[in-house]
Residue frames relative to the residue before (quaternion, step in Angstrom):
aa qw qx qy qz dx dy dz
X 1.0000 0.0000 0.0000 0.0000 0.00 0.00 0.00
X 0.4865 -0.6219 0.5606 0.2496 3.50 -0.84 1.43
X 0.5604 -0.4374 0.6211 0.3299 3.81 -1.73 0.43
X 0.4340 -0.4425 0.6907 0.3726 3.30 -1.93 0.79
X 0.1552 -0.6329 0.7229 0.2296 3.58 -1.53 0.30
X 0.2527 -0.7842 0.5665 0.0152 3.68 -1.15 1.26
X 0.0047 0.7373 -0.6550 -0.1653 4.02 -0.32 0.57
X 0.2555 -0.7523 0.6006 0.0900 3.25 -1.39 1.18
X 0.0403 -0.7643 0.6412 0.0559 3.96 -0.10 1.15
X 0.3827 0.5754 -0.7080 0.1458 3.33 -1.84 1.23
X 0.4669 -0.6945 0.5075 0.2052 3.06 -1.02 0.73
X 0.4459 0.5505 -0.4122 0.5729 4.09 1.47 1.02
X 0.4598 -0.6662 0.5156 0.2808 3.46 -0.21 0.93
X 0.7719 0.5371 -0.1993 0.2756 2.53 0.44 -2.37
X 0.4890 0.6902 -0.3398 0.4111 3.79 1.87 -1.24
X 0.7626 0.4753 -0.1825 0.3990 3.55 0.50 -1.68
X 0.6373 0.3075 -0.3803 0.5956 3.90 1.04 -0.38
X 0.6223 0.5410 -0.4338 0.3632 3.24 0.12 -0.34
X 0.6992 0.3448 -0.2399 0.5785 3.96 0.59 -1.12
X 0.5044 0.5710 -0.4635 0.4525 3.91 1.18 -0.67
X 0.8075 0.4700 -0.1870 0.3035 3.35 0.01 -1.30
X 0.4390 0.6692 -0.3263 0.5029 3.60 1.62 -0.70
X 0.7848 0.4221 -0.1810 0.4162 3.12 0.21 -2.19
X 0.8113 0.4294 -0.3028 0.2565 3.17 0.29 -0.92
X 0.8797 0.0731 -0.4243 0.2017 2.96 1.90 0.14
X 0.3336 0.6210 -0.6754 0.2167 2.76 -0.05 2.01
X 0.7401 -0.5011 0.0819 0.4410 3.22 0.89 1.66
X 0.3015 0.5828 -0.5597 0.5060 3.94 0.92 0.39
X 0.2632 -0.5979 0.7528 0.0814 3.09 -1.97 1.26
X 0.3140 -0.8541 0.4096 -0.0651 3.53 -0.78 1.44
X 0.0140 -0.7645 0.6444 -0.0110 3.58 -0.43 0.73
X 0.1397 0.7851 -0.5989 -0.0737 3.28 -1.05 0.53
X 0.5005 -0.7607 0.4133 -0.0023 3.37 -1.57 0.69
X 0.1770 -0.9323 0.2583 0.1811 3.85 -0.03 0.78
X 0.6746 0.0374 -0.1522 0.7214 3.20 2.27 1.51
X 0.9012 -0.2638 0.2165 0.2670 2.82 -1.61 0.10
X 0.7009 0.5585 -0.0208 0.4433 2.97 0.93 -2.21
X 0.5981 0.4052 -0.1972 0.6628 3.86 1.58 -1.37
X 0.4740 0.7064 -0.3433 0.3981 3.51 0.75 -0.24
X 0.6952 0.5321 -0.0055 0.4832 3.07 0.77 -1.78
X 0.7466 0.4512 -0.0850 0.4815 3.53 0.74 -1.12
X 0.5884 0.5883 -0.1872 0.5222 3.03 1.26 -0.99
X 0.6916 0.5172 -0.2048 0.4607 3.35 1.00 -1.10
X 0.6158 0.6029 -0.2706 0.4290 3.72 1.41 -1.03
X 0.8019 0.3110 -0.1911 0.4729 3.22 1.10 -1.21
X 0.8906 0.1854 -0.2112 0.3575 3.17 0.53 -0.03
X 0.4018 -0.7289 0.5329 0.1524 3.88 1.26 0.67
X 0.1613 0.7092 -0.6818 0.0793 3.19 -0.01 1.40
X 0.7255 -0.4207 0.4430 0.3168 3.26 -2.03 0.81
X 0.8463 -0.0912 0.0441 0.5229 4.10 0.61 -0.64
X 0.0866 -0.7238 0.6621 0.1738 3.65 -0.01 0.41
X 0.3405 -0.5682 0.7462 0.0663 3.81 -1.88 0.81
X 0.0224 0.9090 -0.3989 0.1187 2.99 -1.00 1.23
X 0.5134 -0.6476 0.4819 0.2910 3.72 -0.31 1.61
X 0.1354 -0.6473 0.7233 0.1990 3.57 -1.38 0.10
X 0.7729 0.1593 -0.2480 0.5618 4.05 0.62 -0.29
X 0.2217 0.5123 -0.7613 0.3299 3.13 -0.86 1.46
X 0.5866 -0.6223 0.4831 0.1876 3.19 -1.92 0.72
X 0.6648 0.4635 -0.3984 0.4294 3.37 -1.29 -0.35
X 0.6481 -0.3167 0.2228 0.6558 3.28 0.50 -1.70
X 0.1900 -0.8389 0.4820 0.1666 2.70 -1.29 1.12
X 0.8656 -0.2676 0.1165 0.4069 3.65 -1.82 0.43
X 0.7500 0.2539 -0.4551 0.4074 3.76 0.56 0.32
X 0.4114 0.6805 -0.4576 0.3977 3.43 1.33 -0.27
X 0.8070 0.3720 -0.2115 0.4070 3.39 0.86 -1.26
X 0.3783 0.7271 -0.4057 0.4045 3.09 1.48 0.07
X 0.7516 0.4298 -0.2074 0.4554 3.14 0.74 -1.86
X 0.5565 0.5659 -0.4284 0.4319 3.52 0.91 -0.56
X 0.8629 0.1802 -0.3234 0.3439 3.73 -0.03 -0.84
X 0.4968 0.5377 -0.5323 0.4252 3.54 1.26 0.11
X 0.6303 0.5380 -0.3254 0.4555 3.93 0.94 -0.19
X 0.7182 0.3070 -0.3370 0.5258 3.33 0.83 -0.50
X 0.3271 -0.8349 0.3188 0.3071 3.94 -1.00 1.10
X 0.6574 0.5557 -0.4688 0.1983 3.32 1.33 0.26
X 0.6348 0.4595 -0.3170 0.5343 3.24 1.92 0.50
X 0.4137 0.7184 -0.5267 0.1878 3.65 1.23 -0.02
X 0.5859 0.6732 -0.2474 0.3771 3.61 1.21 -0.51
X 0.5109 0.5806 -0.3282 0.5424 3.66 0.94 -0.63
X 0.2401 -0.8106 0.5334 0.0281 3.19 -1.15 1.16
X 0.2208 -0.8740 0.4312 -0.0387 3.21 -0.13 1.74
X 0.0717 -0.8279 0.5534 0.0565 3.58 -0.57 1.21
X 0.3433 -0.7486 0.5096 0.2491 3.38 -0.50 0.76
X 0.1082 -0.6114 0.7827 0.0429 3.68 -1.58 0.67
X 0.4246 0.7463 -0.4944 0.1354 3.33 -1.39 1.54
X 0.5960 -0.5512 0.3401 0.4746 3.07 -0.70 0.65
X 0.6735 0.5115 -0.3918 0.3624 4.17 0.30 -1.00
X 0.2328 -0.8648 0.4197 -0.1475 3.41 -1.07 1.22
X 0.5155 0.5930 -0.4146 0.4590 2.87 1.97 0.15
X 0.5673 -0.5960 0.4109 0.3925 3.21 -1.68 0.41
X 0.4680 0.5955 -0.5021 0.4173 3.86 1.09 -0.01
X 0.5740 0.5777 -0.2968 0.4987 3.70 0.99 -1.58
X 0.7440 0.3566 -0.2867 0.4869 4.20 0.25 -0.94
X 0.7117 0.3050 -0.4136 0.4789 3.58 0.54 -0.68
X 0.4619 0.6887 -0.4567 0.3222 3.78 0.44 -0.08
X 0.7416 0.3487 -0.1244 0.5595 3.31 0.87 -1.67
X 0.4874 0.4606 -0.5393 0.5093 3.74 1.03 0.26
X 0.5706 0.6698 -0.3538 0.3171 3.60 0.32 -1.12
X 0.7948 0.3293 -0.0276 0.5089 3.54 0.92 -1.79
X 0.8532 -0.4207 0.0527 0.3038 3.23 1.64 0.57
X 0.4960 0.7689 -0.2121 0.3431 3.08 1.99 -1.42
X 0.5705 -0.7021 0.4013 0.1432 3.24 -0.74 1.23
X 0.7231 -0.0399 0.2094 0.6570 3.15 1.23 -1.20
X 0.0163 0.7882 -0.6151 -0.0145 3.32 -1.89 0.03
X 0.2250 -0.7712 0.5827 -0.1228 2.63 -0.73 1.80
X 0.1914 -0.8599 0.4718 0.0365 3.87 -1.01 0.78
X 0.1790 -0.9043 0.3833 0.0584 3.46 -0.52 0.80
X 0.3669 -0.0436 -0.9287 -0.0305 1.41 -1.90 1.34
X 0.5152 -0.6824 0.5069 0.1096 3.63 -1.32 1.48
X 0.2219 -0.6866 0.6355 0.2747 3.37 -1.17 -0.21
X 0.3595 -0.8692 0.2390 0.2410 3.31 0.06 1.19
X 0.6416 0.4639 -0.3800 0.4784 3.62 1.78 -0.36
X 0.7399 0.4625 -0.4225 0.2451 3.18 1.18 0.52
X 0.3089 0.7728 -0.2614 0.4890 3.13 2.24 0.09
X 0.5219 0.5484 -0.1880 0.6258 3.55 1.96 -0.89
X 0.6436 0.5534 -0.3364 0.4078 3.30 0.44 -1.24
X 0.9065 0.1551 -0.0746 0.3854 3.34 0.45 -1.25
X 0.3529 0.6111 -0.5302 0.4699 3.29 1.46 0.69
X 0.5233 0.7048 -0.3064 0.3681 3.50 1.22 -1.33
X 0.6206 0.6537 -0.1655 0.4002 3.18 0.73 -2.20
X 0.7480 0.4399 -0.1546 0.4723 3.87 0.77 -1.68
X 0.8800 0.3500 -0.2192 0.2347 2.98 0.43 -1.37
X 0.1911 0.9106 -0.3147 0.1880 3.34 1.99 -0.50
């Protein structure tokens, strides 16, 4: 059985090694992305199994790209979990609305950020 492959989009370096390094090691193969826009692209070439997702980032941010790959059909299918700092319930039912699988706020608890990557990617 082939690894889930996971793109991690945020515009925090420090965000993307940090969740890189986790996942990978609990065996996930990891791409990871430095916005919205790389986000997007990232997603064309390489169809990942779940893609994590910033809501503030520039250019465009984490629901724009939302709406983009739930619009486009060879990515509407990818299950897209959001990781972010916003905490209102308007901010969580939003990113349900545009599709997001899940939502997860930060600061995270990482075995539970597992838990429900686990939960998706199964």
């Amino acid at each position: 059985m082939s690894k889930k492959r996971i793109l991690v989009v945020d515009d925090e370096p420090q965000i993307v090694l940090m969740l890189s390094g986790r996942l990978r090691a609990l065996g996930y193969e990891v791409q990871g992305a430095s916005g919205g826009e790389d986000g997007l692209k990232k997603i064309q070439e390489s169809k990942p199994d779940l893609v994590l997702l910033d809501v503030l980032m520039p250019v465009m941010n984490g629901l724009e790209c939302l709406t983009q790959i739930k619009a486009n059909p060879h990515t509407a299918e990818i299950p897209v979990l959001m990781v972010t700092a916003l905490v209102q319930p308007a901010d969580v039912q939003r990113a349900h609305e545009k599709g997001a699988r899940g939502y997860v706020t930060k600061p995270f608890d990482p075995a539970q950020l597992a838990k429900q990557i686990a939960e998706i990617v199964q």
